[in-house]
LOZAKOL-401828 format. One record per residue: residue number from 1; residue in three letters; x, y, z of N, C-alpha, C, CB in turn. Coordinates in nm, 4 decimals, decimal comma, m for minus. Glycine has a CB too. Layout:
! LOZAKOL-401828
NUM|ALA|X|Y|Z|X|Y|Z|X|Y|Z|X|Y|Z;
...
This chain:
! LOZAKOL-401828
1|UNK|m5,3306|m10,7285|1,8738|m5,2013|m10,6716|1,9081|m5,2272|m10,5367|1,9755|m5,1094|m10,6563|1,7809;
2|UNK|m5,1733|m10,5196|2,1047|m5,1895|m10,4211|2,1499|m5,1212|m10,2796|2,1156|m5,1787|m10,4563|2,2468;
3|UNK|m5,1187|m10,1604|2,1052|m5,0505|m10,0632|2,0754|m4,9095|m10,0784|2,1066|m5,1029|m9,9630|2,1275;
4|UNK|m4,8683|m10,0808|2,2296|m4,6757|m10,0705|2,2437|m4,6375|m10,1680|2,1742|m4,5909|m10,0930|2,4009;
5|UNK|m4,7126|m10,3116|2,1795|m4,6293|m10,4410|2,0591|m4,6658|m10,3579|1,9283|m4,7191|m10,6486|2,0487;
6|UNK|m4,7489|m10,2989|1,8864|m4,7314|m10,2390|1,7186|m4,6478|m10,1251|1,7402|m4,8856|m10,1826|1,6291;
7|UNK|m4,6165|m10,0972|1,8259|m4,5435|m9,9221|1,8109|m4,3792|m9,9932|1,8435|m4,6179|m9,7559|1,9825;
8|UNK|m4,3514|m10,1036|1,9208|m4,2360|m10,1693|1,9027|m4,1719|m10,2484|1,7688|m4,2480|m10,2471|1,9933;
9|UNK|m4,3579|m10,3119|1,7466|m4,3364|m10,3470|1,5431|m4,2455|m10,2593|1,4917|m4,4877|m10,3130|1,4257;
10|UNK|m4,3039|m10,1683|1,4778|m4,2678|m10,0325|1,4108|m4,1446|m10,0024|1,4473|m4,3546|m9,9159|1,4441;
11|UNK|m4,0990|m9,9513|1,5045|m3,9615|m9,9064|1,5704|m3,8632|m9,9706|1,5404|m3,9533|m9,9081|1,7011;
12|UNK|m3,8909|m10,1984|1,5066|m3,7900|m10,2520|1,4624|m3,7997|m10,2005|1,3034|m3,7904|m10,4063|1,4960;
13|UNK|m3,9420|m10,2378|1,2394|m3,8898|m10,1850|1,1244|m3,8339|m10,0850|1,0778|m3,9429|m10,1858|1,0711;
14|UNK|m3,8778|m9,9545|1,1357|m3,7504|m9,8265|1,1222|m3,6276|m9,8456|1,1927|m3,7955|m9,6815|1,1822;
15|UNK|m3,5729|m9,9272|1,2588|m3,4125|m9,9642|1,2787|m3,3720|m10,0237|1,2012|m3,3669|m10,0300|1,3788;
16|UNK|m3,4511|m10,1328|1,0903|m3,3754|m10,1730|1,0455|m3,3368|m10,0962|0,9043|m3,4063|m10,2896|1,0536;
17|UNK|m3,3993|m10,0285|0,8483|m3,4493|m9,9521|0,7050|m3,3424|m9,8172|0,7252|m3,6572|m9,8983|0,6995;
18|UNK|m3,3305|m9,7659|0,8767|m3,2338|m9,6761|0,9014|m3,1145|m9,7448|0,9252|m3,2656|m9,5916|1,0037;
19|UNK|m3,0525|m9,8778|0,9838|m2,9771|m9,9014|0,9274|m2,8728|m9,9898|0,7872|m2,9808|m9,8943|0,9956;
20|UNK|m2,9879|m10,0058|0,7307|m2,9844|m10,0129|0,5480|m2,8953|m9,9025|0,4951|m3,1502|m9,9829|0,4669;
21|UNK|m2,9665|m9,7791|0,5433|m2,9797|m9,6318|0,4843|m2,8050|m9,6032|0,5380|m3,1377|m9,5078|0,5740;
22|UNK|m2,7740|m9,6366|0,6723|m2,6692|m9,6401|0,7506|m2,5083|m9,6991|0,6651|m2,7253|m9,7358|0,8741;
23|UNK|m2,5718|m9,7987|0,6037|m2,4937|m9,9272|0,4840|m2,4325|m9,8344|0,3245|m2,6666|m10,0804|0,4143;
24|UNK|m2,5419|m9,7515|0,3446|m2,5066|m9,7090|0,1828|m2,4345|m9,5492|0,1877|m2,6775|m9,7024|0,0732;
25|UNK|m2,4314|m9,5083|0,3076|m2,3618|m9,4103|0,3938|m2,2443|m9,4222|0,3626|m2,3740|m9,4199|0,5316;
26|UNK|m2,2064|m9,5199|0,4491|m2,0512|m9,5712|0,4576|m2,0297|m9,6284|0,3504|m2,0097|m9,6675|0,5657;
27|UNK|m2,1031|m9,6775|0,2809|m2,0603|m9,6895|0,1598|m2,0105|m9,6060|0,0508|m2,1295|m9,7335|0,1257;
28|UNK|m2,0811|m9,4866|0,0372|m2,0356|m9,3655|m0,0365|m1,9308|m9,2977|0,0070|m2,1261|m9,2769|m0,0458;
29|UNK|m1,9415|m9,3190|0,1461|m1,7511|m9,2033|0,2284|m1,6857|m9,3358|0,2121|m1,7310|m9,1154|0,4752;
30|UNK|m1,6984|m9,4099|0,2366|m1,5897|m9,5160|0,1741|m1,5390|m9,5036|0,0335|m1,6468|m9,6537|0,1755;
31|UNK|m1,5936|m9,5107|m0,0624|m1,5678|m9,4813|m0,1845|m1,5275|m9,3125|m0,2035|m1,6918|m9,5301|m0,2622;
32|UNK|m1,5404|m9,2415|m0,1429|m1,5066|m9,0792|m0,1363|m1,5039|m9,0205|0,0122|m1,6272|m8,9897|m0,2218;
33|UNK|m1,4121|m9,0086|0,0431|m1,3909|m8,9364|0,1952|m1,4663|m8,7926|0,1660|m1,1983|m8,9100|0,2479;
34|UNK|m1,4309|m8,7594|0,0869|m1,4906|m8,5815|0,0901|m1,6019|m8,5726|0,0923|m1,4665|m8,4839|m0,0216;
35|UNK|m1,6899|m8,6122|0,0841|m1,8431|m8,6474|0,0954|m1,8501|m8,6338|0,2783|m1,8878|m8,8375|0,0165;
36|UNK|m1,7939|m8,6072|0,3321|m1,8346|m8,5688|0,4883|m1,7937|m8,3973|0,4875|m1,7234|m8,6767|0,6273;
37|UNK|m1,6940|m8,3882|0,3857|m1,6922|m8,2048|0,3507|m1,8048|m8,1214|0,3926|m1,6920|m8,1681|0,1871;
38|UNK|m1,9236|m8,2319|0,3220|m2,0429|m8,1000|0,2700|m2,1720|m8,1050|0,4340|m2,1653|m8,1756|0,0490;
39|UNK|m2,0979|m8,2006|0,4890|m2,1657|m8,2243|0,6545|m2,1524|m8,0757|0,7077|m2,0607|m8,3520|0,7766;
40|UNK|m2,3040|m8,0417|0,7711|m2,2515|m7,9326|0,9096|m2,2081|m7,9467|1,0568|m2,3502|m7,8531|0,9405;
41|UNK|m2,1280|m7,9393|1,0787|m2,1279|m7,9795|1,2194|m2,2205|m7,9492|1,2943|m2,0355|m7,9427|1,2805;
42|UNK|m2,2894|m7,8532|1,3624|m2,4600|m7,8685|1,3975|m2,5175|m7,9603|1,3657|m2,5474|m7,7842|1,3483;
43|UNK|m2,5553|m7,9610|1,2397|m2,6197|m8,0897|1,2121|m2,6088|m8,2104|1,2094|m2,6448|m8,0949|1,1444;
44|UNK|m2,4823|m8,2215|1,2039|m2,3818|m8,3322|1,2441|m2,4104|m8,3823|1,4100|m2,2140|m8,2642|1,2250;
45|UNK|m2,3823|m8,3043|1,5140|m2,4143|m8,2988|1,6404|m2,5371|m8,3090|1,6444|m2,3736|m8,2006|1,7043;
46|UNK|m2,6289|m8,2954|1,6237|m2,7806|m8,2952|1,6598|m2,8256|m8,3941|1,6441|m2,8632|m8,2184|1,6013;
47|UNK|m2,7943|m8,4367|1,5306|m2,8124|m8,5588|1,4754|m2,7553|m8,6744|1,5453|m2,7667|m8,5548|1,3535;
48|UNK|m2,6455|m8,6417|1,5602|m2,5683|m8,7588|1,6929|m2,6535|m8,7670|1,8179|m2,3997|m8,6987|1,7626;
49|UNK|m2,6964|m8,6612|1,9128|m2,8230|m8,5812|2,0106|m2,9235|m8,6700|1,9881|m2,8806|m8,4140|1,9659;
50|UNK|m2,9757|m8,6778|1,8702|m3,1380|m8,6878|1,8614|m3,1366|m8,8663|1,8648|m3,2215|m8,6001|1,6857;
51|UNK|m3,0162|m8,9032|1,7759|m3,0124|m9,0764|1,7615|m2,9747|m9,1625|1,9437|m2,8397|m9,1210|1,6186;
52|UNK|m2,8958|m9,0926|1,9973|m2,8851|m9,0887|2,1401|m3,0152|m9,0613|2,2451|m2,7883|m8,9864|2,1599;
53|UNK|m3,0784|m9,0159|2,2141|m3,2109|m9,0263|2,2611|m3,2987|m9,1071|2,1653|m3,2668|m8,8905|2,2827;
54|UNK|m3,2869|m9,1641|2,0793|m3,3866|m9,2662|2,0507|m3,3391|m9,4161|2,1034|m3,4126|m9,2660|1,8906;
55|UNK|m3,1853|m9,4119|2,1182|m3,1122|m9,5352|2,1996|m3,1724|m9,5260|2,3327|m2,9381|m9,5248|2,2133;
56|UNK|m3,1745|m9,4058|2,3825|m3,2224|m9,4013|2,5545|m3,4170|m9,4664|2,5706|m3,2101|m9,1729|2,6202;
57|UNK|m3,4318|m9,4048|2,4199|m3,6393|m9,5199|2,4515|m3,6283|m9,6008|2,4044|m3,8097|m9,4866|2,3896;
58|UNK|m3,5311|m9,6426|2,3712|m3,5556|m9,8358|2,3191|m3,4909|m9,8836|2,4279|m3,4675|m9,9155|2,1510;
59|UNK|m3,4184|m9,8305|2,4711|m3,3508|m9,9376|2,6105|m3,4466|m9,9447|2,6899|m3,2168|m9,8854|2,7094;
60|UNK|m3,5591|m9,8158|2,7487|m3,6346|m9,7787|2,8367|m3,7756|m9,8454|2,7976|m3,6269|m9,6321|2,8481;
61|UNK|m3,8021|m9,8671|2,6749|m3,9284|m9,9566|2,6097|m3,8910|m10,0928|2,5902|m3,9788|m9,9052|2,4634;
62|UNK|m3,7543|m10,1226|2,6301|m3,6875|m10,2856|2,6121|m3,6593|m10,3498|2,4963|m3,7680|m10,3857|2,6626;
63|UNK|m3,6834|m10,2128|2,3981|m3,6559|m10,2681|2,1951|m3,5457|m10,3141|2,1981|m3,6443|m10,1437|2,0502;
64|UNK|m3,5268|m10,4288|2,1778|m3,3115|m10,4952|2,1694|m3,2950|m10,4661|2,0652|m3,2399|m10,6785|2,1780;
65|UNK|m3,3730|m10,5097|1,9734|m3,2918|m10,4601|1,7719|m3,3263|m10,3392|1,7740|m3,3694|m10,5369|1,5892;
66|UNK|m3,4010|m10,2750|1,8084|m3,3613|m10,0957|1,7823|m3,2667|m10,0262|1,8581|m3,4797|m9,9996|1,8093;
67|UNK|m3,2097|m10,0837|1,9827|m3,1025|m10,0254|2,0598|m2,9985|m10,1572|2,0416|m3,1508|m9,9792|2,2312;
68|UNK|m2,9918|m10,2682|1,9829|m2,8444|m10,3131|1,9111|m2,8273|m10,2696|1,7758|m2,8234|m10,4712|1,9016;
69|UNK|m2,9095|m10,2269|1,7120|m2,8702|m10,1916|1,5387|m2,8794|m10,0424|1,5708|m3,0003|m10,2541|1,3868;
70|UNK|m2,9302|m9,9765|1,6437|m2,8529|m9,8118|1,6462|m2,7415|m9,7632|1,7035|m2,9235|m9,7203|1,7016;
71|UNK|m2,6916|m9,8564|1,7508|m2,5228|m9,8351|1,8205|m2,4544|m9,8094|1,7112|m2,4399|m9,9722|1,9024;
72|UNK|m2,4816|m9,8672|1,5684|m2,3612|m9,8374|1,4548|m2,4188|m9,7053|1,4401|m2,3465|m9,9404|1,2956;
73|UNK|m2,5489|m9,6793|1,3986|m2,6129|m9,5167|1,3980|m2,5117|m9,4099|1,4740|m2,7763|m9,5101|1,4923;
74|UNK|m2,5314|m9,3933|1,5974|m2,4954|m9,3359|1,6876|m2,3748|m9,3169|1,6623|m2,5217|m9,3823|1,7890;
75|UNK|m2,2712|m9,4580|1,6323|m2,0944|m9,4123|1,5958|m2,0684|m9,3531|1,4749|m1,9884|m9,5373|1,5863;
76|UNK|m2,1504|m9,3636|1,3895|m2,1320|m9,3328|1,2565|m2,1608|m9,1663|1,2782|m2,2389|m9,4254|1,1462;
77|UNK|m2,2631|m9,1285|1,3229|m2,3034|m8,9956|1,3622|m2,2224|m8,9186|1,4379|m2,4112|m8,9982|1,4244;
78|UNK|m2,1054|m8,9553|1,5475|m2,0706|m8,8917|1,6535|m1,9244|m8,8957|1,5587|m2,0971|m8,9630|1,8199;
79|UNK|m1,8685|m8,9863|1,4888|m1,7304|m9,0018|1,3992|m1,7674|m8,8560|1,3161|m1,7156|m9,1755|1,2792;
80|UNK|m1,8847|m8,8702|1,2601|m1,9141|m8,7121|1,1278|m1,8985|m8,6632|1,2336|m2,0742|m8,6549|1,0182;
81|UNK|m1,9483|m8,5866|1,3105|m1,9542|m8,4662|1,3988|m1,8196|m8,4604|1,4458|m2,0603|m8,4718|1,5181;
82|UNK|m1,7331|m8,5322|1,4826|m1,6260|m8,5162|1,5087|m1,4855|m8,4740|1,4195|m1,6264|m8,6070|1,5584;
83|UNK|m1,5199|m8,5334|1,2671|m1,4886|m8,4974|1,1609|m1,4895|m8,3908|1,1098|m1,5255|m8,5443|1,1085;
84|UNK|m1,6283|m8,3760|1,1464|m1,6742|m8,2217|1,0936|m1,6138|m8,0883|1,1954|m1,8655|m8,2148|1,0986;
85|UNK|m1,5984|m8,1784|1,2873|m1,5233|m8,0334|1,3768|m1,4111|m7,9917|1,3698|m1,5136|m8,0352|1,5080;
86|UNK|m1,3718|m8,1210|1,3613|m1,2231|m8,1358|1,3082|m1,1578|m8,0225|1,2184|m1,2169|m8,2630|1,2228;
87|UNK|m1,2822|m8,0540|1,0840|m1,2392|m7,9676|0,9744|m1,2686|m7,8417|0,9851|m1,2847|m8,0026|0,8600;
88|UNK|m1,3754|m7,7812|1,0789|m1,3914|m7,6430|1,0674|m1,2814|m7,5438|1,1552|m1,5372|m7,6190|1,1113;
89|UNK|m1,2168|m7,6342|1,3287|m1,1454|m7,5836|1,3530|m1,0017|m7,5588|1,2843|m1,1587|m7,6171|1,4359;
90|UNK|m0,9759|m7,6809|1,1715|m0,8706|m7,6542|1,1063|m0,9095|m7,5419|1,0201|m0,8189|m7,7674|1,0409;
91|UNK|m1,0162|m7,5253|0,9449|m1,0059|m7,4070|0,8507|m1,0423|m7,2751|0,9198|m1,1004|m7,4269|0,7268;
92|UNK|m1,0549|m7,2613|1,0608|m1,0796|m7,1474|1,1539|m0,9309|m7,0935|1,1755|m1,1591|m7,1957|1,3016;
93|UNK|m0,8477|m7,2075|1,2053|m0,7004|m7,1931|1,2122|m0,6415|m7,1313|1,1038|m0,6369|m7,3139|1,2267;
94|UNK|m0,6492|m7,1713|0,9806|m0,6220|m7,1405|0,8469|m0,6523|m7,0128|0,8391|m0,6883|m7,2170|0,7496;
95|UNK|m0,7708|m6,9685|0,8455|m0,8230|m6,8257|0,8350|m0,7739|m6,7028|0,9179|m0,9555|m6,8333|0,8625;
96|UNK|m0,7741|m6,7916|1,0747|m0,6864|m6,7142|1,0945|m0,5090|m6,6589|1,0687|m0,7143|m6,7337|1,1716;
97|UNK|m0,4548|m6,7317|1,0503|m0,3087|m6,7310|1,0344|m0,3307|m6,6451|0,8564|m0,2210|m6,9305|1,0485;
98|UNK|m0,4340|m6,6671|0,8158|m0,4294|m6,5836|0,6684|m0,4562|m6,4437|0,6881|m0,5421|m6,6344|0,5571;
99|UNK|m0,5670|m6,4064|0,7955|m0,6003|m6,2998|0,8253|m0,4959|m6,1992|0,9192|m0,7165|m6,3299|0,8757;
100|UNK|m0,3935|m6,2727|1,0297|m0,3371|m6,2087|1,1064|m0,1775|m6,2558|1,0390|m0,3873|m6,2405|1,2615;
């Protein structure tokens, strides 16, 4: 087996184990919305960033199950970050109208 077929090995098995990990995610904000509370938005965003560029080398290395099973990654990531912004501009709002 040549290196890119083991480094493609690889890549399916971390798509699929990340989206396992992805399963029990939504599983916990499903069962508790506030559990995206303790998200940073930075990190939230980056994280959306960084999974978006691992979609861009599996399309570009031709991985199909690592760029069809990280599309839920990617939405799940860009929904928090969006969530998360959500909530900070509301409590930026809040703060302000408390402060002025």
């Amino acid at each position: 087996m040549d290196t890119l077929a083991f480094a493609n090995l690889l890549l399916d098995v971390a798509s699929i184990v990340n989206f396992i990990a992805l399963l029990w995610m939504l599983r916990a904000i499903i069962k508790n919305r506030n559990y995206l509370r303790g998200f940073s938005v930075v990190g939230s965003f980056l994280t959306f960033i960084s999974i978006v560029g691992f979609e861009l080398a599996y399309h570009l290395l031709g991985n199909v199950i690592g760029f069809v099973i990280g599309w839920g990654t990617v939405a799940f990531w860009f929904l928090a970050f969006v969530y998360t912004l959500k909530l900070k501009l509301k409590g930026t709002t809040k703060l302000k109208e408390t402060v002025g």
